[in-house]
C-alpha atoms as one frame of an Amber mdcrd trajectory, in Angstrom:
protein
 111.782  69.747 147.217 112.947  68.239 143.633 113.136  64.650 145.307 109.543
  64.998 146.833 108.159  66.908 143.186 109.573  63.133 141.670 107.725  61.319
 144.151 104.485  63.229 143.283 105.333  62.989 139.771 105.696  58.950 140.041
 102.241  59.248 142.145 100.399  61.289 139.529 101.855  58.597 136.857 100.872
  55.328 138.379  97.129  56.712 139.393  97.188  57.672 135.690  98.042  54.232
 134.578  95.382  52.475 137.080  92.568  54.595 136.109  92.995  53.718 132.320
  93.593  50.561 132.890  90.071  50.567 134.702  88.507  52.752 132.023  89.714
  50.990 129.226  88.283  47.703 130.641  84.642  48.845 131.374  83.715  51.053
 128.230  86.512  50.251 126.008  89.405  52.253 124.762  87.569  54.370 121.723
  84.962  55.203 124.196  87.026  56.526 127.142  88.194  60.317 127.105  91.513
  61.969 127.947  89.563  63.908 130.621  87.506  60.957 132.130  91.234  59.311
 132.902  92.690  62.392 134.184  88.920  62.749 136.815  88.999  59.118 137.484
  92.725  59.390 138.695  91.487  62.503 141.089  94.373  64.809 138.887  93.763
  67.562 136.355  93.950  67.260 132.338  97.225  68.888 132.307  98.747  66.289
 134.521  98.085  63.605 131.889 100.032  65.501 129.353 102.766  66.180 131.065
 103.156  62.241 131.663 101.633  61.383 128.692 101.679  62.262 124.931  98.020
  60.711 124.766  96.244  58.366 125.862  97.554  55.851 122.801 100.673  56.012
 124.646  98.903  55.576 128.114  97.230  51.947 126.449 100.721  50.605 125.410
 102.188  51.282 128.779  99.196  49.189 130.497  99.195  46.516 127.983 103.402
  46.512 127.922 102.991  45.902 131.725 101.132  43.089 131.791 103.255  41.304
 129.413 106.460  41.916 130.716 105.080  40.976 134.324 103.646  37.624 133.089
 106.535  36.741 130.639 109.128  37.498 133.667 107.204  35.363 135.724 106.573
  32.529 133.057 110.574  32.573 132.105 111.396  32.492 136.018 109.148  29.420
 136.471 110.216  27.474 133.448 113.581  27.601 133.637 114.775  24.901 136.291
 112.516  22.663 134.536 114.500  20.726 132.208 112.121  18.718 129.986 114.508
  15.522 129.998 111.608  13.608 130.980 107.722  13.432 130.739 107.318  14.488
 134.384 109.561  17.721 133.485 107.170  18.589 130.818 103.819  17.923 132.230
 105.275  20.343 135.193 106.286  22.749 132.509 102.789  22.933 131.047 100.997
  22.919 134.102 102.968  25.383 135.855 102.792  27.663 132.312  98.890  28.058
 132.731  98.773  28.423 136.350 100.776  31.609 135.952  98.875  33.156 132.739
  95.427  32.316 134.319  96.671  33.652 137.765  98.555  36.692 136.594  94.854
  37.393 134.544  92.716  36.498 137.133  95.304  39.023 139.583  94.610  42.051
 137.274  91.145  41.520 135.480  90.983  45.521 134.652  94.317  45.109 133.037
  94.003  42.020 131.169  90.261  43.175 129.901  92.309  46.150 128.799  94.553
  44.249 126.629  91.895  41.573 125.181  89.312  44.441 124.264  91.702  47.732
 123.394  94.244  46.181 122.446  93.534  44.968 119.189  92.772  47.218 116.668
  93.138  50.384 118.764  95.888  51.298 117.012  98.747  50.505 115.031 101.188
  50.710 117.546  99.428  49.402 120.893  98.380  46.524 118.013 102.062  45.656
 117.341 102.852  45.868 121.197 100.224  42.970 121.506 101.247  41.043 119.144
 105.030  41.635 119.431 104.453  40.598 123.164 102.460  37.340 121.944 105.171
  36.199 120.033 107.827  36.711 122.325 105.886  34.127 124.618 105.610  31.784
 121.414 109.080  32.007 120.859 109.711  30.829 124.275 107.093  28.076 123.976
 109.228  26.965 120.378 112.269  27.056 122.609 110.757  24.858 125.488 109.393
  22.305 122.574 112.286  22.033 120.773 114.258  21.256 124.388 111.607  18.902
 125.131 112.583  17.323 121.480 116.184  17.051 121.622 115.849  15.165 125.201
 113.296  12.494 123.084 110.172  13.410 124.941 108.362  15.164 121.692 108.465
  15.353 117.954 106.660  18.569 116.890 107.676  19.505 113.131 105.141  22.576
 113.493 106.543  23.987 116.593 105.300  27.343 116.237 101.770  26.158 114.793
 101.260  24.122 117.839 102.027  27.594 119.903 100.132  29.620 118.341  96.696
  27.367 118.737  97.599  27.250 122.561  98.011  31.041 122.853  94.451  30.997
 120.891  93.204  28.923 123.379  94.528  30.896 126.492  93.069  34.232 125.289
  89.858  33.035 124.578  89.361  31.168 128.296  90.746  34.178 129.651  88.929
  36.438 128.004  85.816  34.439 129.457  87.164  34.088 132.534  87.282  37.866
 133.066  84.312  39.221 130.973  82.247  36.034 132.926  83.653  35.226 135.786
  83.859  31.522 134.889  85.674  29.160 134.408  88.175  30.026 137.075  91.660
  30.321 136.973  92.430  27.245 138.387  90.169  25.078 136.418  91.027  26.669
 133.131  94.619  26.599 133.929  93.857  22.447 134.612  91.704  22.187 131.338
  94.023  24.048 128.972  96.888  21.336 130.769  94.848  18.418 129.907  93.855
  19.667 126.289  97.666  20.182 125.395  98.933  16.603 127.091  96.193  15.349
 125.026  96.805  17.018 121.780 100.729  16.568 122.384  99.918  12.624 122.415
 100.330  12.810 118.751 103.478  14.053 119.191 105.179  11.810 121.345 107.023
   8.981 120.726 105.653   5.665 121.515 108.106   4.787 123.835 106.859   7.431
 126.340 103.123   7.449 125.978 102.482   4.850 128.525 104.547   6.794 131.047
 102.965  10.179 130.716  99.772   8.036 130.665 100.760   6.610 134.298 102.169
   9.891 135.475  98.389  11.756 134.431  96.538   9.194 136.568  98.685   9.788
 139.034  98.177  13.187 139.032  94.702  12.493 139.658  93.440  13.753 135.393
């Protein structure tokens, strides 16, 4: 009886988490009611508090999700790729925004959650977003500064040149899932061929004419 009470428990929980997440994407997280979550997961109001302290706490658990789903899967990816040559980085980058656009494009109620409640809401879900941000920035420094000490880049403002490609991902996502265009797979190839472009500056001479030949190879 216990072990099937957990099961229902975990039930209750997850249809909690799914009908915020759909909630907070259509009308927005000040505008969406502890008791609209608790009808739209088909469970009563008492339900939600015995999961749930409120429904602050119910936003950073959807928003937490995402990012430790798409940072998994971006750290999984990367790492084989050893940036010891141009081909190894262009593969990095490429394979980078194929996963954030997909992983998006995969869960459009959850990542509308996070890029309309999740600023702002409040303190805490605010500092989730932004801790979560930074931990993929940090691994984009890392990944840079690998891509340095094998002589492929020279990027004194590592973290600068992170954070404008993180601005650049949320607002073509954002797009992406409040439009419907552009689609995943052509923003993940224009946000590849705006950072090879803007990384020309930072490569040494020596290498531009390769990563030129290896991008008309590639068919960009």
């Amino acid at each position: 009886m216990a072990r099937r009470t957990q099961k229902q428990l975990a039930r209750t929980r997850e249809q909690l988490i799914a009908a915020a997440g759909e909630l907070f994407a259509k009308n927005g997280f000040p505008n969406t009611q502890i008791s609209e979550i608790a009808e739209h997961a088909g469970v009563g109001i008492s339900s939600f508090y015995r999961q749930f302290e409120n429904k602050q706490a119910l936003l950073g658990i959807v928003v937490k999700e995402l990012f430790d789903d798409l940072r998994a899967q971006l750290v999984a990816a990367r790492a084989p790729i050893a940036n010891h040559t141009p081909l190894d980085q262009l593969l990095a980058i490429q394979r980078t925004y194929d996963i954030v656009f997909g992983t998006l494009h995969s869960r459009p109620k959850v990542g509308l959650t996070m890029l309309r409640s999740g600023y702002g809401a409040t303190l805490q879900v605010e500092k989730l977003v932004w801790d979560s941000i930074n931990e993929i920035v940090d691994d984009m420094v890392v990944d840079l500064q690998r891509a340095e000490d094998n002589g492929v880049l020279k990027i004194d403002q590592k973290r600068n040149f992170a954070d404008a490609v993180i601005g650049m991902v949320i607002q073509l996502g954002h797009r992406m899932l409040a439009e419907g265009s552009p689609g995943p797979v052509e923003a993940a190839k224009f946000c590849t061929r705006f950072t090879v472009g803007a990384m020309f500056a930072f490569v040494p001479k020596d290498e531009l004419e390769k990563i030129t030949t290896l991008m008309q190879s590639m068919g960009w």
